[in-house]
C-alpha positions as CSV (number, residue, x, y, z in Angstrom):
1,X,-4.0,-11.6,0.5
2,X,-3.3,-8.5,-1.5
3,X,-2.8,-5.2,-0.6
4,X,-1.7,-1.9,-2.2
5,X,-0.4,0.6,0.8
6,X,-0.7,4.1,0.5
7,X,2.2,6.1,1.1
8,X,1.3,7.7,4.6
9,X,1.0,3.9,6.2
10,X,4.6,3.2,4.0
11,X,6.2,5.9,5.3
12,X,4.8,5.6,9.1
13,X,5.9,2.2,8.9
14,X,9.2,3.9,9.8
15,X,8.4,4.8,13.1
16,X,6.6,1.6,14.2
17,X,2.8,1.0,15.4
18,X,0.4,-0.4,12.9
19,X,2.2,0.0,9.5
20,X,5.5,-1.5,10.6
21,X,3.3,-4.6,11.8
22,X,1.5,-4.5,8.6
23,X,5.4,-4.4,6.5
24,X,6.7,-7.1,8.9
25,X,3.4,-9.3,8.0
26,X,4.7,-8.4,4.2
27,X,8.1,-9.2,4.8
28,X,7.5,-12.8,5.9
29,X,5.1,-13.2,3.0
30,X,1.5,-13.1,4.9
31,X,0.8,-10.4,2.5
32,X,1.9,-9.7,-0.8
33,X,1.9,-5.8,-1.6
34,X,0.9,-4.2,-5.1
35,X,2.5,-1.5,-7.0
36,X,2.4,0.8,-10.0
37,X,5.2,2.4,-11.2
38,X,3.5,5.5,-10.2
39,X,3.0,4.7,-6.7
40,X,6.7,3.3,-6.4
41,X,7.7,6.9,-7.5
42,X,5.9,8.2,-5.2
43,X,7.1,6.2,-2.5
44,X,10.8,6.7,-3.1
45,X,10.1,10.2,-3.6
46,X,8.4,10.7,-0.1
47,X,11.4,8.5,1.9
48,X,14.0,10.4,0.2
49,X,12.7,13.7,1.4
50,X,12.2,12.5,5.2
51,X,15.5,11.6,4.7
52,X,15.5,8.2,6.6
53,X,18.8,6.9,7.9
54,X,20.5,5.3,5.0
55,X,20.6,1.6,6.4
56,X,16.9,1.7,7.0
57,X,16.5,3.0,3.6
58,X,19.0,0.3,2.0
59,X,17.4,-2.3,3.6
60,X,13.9,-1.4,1.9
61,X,15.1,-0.9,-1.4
62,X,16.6,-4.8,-1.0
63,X,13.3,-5.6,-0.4
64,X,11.9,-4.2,-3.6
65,X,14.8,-5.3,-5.5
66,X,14.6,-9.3,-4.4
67,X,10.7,-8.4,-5.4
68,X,9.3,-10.8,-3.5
69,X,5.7,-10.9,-2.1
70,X,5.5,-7.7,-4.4
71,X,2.7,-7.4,-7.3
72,X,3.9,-5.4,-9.8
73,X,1.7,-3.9,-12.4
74,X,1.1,-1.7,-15.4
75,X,-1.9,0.1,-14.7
76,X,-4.8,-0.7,-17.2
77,X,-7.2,1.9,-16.4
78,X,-7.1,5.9,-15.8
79,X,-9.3,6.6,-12.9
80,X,-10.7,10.4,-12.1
81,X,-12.3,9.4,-8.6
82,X,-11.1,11.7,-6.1
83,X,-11.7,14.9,-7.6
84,X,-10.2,16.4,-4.0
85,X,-6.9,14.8,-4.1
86,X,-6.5,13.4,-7.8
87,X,-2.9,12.3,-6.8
88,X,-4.7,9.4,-4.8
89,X,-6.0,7.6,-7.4
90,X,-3.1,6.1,-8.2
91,X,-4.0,3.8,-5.8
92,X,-6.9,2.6,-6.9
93,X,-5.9,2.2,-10.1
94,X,-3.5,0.0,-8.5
95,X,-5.7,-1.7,-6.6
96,X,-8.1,-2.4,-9.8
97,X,-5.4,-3.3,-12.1
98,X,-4.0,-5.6,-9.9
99,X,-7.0,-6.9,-7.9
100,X,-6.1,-6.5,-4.5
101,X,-8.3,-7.0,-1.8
102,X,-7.6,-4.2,0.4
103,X,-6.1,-0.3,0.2
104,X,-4.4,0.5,3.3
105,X,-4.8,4.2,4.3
106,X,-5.0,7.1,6.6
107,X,-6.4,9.0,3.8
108,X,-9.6,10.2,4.7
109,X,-10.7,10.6,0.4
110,X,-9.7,6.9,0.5
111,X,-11.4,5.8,3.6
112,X,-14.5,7.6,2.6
113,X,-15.0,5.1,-0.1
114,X,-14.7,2.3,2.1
115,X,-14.5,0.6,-0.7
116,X,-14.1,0.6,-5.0
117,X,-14.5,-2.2,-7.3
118,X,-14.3,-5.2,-5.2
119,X,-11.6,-4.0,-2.7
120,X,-11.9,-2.5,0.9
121,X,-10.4,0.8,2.0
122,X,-9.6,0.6,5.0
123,X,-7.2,1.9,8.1
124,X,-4.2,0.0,9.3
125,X,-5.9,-1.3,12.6
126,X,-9.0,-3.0,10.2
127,X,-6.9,-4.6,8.2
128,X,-4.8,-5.8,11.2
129,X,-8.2,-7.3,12.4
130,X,-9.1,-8.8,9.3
131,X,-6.1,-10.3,8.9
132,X,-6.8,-12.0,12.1
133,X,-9.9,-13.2,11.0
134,X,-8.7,-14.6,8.0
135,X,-10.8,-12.2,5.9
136,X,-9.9,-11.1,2.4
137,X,-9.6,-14.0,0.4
138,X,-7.0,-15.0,-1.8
């Protein structure tokens, strides 16, 4: 199952709940997580300025750099979407280019859409449930 994570569950994964179950699921390979370039910047931009302890921070960027369960991809196709937040439509341009079948957000723009081309926006605890369910394909 693929699924691109948009930087407010990354970032809360930090402090446990939901999104750490949802990296832990991506660790062990249940889940394989997509990426632009542009939303790894934006990622490593947002952790750098909550200033996360540096082990915790180390130990993520190992995790990019081994690349595994991590679909990396040049995005295709420029999307103007969300006219309210342009800067979230990095992630469905991610999402598209890379055909994942779920966006994981708090982002109410996102959620809204509940879902673009093929793949479901939806919040940490849905796709939790899905994942139980076996939904999502792949």
């Amino acid at each position: 199952m693929k699924a691109v994570l948009d930087t407010n569950i990354f970032v809360s994964s930090f402090f446990g709940g939901n999104p750490r179950r949802i990296i832990d699921l991506w660790k062990v390979g249940e889940i394989e997580i997509c990426m632009s370039e542009e939303v790894l910047e934006e990622y490593l931009r947002v952790l750098v300025r909550f200033q996360l302890e540096a082990e915790a921070l180390d130990d993520l960027l190992q995790v990019f750099k081994a690349g595994e369960n991590i679909c990396f991809v040049r995005v295709q196709e420029r999307l103007e979407v969300i006219k309210e937040d342009p800067g979230d439509n990095k992630f469905l341009e991610c999402a598209v280019s890379s055909g994942a079948d779920f966006i994981i957000s708090g982002d109410h723009h996102l959620l809204e859409l509940g879902e673009f081309r093929g793949t479901r926006i939806v919040t940490p605890a849905t796709f939790l449930q899905a994942c139980e369910k076996g939904a999502g394909g792949n």
